[in-house]
C-alpha positions as CSV (number, residue, x, y, z in Angstrom):
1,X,34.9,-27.2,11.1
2,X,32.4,-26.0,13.6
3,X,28.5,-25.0,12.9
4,X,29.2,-21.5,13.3
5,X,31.8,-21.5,11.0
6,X,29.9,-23.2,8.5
7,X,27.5,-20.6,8.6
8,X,29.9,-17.7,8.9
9,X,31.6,-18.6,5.3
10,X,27.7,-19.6,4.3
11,X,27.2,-15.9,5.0
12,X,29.9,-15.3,2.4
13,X,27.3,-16.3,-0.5
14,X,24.5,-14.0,0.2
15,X,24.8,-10.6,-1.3
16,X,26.6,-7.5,0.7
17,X,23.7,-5.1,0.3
18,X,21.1,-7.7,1.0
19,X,23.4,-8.2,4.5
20,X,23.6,-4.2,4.9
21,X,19.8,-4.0,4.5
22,X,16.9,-3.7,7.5
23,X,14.1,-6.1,7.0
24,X,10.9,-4.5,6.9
25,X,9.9,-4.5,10.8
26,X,6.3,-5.5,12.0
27,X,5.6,-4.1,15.5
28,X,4.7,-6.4,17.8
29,X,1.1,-5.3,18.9
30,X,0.3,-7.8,21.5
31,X,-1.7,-6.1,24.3
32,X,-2.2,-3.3,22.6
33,X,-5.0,-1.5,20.8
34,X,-3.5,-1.9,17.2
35,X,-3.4,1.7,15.2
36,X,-0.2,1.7,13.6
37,X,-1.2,-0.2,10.3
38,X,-3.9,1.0,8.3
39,X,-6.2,-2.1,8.7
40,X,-9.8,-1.8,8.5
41,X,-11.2,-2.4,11.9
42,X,-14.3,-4.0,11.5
43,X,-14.4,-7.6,11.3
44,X,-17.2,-9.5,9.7
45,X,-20.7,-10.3,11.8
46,X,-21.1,-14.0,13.1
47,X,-23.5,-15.0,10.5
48,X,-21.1,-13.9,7.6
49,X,-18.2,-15.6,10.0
50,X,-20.2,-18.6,9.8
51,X,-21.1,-18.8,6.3
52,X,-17.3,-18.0,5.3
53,X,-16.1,-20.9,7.6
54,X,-18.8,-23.2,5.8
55,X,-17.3,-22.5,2.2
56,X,-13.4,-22.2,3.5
57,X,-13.7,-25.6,5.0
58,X,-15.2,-27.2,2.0
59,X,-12.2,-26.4,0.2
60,X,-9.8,-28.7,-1.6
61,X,-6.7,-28.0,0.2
62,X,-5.3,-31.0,-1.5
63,X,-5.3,-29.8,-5.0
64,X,-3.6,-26.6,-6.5
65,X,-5.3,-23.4,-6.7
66,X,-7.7,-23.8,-10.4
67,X,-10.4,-22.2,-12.0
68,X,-11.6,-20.0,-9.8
69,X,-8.7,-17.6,-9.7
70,X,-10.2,-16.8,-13.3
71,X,-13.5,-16.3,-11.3
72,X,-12.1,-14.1,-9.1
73,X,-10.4,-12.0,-11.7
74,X,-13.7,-11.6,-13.5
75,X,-15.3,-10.5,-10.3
76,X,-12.2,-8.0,-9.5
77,X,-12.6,-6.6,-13.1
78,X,-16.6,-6.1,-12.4
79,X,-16.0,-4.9,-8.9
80,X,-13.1,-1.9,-10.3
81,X,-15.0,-1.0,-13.8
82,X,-11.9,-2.3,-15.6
83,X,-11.9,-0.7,-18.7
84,X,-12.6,-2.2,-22.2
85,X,-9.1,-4.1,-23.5
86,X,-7.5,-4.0,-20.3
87,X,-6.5,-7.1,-18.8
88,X,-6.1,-8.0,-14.5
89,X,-3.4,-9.9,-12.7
90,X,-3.4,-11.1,-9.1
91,X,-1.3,-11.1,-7.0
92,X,-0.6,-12.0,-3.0
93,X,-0.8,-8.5,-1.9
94,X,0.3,-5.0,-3.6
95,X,4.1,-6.3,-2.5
96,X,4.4,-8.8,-4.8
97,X,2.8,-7.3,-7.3
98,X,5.5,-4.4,-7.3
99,X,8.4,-7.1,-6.6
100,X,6.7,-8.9,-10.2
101,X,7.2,-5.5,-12.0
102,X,10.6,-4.9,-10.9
103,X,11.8,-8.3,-12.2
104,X,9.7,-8.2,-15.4
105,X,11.5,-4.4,-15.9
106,X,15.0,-5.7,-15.0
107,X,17.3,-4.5,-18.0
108,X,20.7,-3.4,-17.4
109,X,20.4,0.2,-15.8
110,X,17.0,0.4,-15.2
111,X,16.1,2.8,-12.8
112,X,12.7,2.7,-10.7
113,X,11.4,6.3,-9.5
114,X,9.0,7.3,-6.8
115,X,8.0,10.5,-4.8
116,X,9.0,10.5,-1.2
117,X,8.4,10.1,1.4
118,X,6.6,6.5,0.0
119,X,5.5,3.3,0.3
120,X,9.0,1.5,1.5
121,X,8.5,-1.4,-0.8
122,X,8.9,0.9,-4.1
123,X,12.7,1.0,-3.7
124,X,12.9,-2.2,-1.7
125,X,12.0,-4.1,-4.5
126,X,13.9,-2.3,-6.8
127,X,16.8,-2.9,-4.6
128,X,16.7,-6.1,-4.1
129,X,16.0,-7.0,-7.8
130,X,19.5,-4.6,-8.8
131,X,17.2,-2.1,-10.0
132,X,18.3,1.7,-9.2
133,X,16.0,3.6,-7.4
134,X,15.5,7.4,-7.4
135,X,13.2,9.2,-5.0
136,X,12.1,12.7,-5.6
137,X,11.2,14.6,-2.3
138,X,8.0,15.9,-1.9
139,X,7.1,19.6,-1.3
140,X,7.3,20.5,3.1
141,X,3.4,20.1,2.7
142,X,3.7,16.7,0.6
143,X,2.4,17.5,-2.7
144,X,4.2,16.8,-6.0
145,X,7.3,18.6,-6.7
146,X,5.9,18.9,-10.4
147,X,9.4,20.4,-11.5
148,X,11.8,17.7,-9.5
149,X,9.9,15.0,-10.8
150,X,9.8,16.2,-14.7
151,X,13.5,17.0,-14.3
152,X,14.0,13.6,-12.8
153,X,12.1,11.6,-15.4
154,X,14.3,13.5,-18.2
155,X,17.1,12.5,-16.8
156,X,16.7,9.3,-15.5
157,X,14.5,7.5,-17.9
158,X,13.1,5.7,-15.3
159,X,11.2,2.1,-16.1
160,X,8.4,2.9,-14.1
161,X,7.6,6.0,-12.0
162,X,5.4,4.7,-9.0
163,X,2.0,7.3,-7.7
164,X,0.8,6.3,-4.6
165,X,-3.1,8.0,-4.9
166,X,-3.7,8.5,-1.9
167,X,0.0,8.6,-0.5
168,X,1.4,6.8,2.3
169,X,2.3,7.6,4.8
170,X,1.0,11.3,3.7
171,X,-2.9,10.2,3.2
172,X,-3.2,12.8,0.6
173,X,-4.4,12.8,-2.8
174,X,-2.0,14.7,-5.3
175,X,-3.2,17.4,-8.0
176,X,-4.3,15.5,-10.9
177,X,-2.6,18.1,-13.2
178,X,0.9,17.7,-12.0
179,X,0.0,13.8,-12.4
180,X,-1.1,14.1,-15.8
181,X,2.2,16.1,-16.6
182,X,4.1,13.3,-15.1
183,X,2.1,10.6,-16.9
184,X,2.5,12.5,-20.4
185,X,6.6,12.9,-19.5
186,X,6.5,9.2,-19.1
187,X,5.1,8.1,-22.1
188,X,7.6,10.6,-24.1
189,X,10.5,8.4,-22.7
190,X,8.7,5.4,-22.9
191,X,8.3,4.4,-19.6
192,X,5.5,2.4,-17.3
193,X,3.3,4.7,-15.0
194,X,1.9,2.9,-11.7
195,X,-0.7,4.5,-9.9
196,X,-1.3,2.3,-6.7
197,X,-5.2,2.5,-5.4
198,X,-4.3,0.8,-1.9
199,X,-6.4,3.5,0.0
200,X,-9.1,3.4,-2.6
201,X,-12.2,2.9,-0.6
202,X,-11.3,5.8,1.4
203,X,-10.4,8.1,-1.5
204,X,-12.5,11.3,-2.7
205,X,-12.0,10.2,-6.8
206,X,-10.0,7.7,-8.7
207,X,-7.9,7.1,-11.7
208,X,-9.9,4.7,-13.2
209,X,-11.6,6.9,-15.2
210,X,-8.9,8.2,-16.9
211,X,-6.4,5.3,-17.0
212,X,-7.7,4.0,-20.4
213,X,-6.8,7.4,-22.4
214,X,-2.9,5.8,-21.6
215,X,-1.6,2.5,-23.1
216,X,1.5,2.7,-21.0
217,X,-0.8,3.5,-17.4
218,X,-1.0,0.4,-15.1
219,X,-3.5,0.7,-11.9
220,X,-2.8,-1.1,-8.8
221,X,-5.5,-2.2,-5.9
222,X,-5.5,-4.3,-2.7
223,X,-8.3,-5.7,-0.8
224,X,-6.0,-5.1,2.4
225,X,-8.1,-1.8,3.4
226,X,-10.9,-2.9,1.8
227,X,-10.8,-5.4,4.8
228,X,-9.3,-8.4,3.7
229,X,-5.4,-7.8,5.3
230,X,-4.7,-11.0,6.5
231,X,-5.9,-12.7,3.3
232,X,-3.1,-11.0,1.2
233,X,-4.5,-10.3,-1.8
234,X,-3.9,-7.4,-4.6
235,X,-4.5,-6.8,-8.2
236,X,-2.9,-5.3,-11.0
237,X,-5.3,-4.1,-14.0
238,X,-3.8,-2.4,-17.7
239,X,-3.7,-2.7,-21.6
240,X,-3.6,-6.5,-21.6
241,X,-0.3,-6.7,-23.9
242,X,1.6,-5.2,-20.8
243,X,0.2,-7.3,-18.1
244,X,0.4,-10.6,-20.6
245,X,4.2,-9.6,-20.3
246,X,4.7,-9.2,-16.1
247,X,2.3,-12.1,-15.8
248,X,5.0,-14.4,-17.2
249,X,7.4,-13.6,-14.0
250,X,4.3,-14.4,-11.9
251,X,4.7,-17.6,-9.7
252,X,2.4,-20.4,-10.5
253,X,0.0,-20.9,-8.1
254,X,0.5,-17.6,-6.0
255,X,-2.5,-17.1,-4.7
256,X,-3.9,-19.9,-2.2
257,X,-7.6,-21.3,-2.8
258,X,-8.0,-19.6,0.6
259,X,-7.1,-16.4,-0.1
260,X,-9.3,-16.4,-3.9
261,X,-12.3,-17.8,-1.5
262,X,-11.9,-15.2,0.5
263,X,-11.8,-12.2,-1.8
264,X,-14.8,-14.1,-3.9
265,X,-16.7,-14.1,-0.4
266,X,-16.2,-9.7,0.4
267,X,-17.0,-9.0,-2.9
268,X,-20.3,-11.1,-2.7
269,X,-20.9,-9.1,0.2
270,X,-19.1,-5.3,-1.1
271,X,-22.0,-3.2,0.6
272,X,-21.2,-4.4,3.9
273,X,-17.6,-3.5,3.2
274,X,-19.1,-0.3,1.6
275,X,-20.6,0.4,4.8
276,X,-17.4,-0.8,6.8
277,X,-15.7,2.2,4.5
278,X,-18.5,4.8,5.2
279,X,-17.8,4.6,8.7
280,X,-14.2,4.8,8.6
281,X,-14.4,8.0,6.3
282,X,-17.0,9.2,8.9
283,X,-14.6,8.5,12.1
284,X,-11.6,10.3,10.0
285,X,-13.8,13.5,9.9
286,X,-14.5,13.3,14.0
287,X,-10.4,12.3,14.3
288,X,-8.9,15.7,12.2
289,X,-11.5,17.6,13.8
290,X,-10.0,16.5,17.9
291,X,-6.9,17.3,16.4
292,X,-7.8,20.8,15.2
293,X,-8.3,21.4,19.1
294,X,-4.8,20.3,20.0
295,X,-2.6,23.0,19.6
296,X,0.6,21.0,19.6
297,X,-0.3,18.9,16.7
298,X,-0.3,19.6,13.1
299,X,-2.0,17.2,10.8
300,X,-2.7,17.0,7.1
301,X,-5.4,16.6,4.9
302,X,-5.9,12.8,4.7
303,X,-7.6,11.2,1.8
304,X,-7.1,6.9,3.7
305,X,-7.9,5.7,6.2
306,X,-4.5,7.4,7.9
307,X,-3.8,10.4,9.6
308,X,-0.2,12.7,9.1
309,X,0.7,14.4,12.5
310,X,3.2,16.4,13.7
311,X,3.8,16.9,17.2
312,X,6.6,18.5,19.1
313,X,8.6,15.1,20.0
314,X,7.9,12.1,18.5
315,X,9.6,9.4,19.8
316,X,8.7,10.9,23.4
317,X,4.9,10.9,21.8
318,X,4.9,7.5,20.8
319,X,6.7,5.7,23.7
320,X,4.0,7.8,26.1
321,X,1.2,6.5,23.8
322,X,2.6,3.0,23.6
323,X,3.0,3.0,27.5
324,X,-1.0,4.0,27.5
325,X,-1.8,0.6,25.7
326,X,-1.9,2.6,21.7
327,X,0.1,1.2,18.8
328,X,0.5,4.0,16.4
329,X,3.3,4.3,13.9
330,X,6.3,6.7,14.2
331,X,7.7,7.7,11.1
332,X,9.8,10.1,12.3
333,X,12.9,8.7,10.8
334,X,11.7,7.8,7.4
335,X,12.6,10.7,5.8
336,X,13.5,14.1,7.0
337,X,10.3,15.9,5.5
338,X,8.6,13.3,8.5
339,X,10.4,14.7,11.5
340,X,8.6,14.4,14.0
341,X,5.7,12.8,12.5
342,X,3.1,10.2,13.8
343,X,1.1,8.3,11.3
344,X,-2.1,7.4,12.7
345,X,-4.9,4.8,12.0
346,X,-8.6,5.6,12.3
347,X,-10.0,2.2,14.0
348,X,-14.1,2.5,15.3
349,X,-15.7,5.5,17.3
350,X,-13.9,3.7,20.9
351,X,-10.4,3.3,19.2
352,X,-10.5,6.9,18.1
353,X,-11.2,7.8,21.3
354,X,-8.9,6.0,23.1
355,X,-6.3,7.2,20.6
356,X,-6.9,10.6,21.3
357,X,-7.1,10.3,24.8
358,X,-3.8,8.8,24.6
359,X,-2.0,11.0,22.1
360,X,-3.2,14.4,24.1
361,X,-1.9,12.5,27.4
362,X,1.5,11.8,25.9
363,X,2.0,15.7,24.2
């Protein structure tokens, strides 16, 4: 039998709708100015470079991750204002933290719901754990479909309902109302509620202050935006008997001694992230006001570090922009509530500029 037959009937043992599936696609940004995925721009100043180098490299790479993934958690909980009885678990980055729910949740006919248009790894994750997944489309102006999503809960009795806050790729904060509805509808059926934080540090308000009044509310963060992407790193805080229970699905020694030194470092230093923030959320303002002038685009209220737009043709919009040396993101094809929508990423005062320059050029 040859190689490629071994692998053909090989094949045979991996599941059918893990072989129908698209993996989830990273563009390739080389050369470019990157825009497309809501990273925080700003990288740290030589001497913080310096001093992060000096404690990385005194690391024990040769002994499992220890002791001060507990530090780390105690300095997440400070950093957040966890509440009083809650409990926090880590995780490498907000994906694994939703794949961990979706296995811990896993009883026959569970059902995972979500807005859309989402964050792509809510039903991915429930997919590939056999989970059902049922989105409920957003209004044309991407706000809660209060009724849909009540109906939808009734119905489905979903395990957990996922709230992106703010949304992606929308960048909008939802009405807190409609999410207290939803959160109240949920614990009637006796479902989990997640609220993901990803975009926090660019975000107008929170739900921490209001997560304890539930016991069945967990809150999600990531210190990916708060400028820490490539060290992969996200954490889930709630009522310590539910995150005792997903913690036991958690993979021993998930998070490297790297990626805890890391996170221990920024939030050592949180006001020069703070400031990193500041300016992003200063940019945004100078972005939707450029595209106010452009009468071809339509862009929505954006509560990340992420801009919404509509423009006329987006695939002919992107390729141009692509061509001028900008990586933006089209999700155009997401979902049809996106047609012909751009998602953009607000990057330093020269980015933006660039960005625009490129975007009007390419109209």
């Amino acid at each position: 039998m040859t190689a490629p037959e071994d692998t053909r009937r090989a094949l045979g043992r991996i599941r059918a709708d893990v072989q129908s599936m698209h993996a989830y696609a990273v563009q390739d940004a080389r050369g470019l100015l990157k825009l497309d995925a809501m990273e925080n721009p700003h990288g740290l100043a030589p001497a913080l470079q310096a001093a992060l180098g000096e404690r990385l490299g005194a690391l024990a790479l040769n002994r499992y991750p220890g002791e001060r993934g507990a530090d780390l958690q105690r300095a997440l909980a400070a950093h957040a204002g966890m509440p009083e009885g809650f409990a926090l678990m880590l995780g490498n980055g907000s994906d694994e933290l939703i794949s961990l729910l979706a296995i811990a949740c896993d009883l026959p006919g569970a059902t995972v719901l979500a807005p859309v248009p989402g964050f792509v790894m809510y039903a991915m994750s429930a997919q590939l754990q056999g989970l059902r997944f049922v989105g409920v489309p957003l209004t044309a102006d991407f706000e809660l479909d209060q009724d849909a999503m009540l109906e939808a809960i009734a119905r489905e009795k979903p395990a957990i309902v996922f709230l992106a806050y703010p949304n992606n790729p929308t960048a909008n904060l939802w009405d807190d109302a409609v999410i207290e509805k939803i959160v109240q509808a949920q614990a009637a059926q006796g479902g989990l509620v997640v609220i993901d934080e990803a975009y926090q540090p660019f975000a107008g308000r929170s739900y921490i202050d209001r997560v304890a009044r539930h016991g069945h509310v967990l809150l999600m963060r990531t210190l990916s935006k708060f400028g820490l992407a490539g060290a992969r790193l996200g954490y889930l805080m709630g009522p310590a008997a539910l995150v005792a229970e997903i913690d036991k699905v958690r993979p021993p020694y998930n998070i490297s001694v790297l990626n805890c030194e890391c996170a221990l470092f920024a939030l050592e230093h949180a006001d020069v992230f703070a400031a990193q923030a500041a300016e992003i959320r200063s940019q945004r303002a100078v972005v939707v006001a450029r595209l106010a002038r452009l009468p071809a685009v339509r862009s929505w209220p954006s509560e990340a570090n992420m801009i919404l737009i509509r423009v006329p043709d987006a695939a002919k919009t992107f390729e141009g922009m692509k061509a001028r040396g900008v990586l933006v993101k089209n999700v155009s094809k997401m979902h049809p509530l996106l047609a012909n929508c751009l998602r953009l990423t607000v990057g330093t005062a020269d980015e933006n500029a660039q960005m625009l320059a490129a975007l009007e050029a390419s109209l």
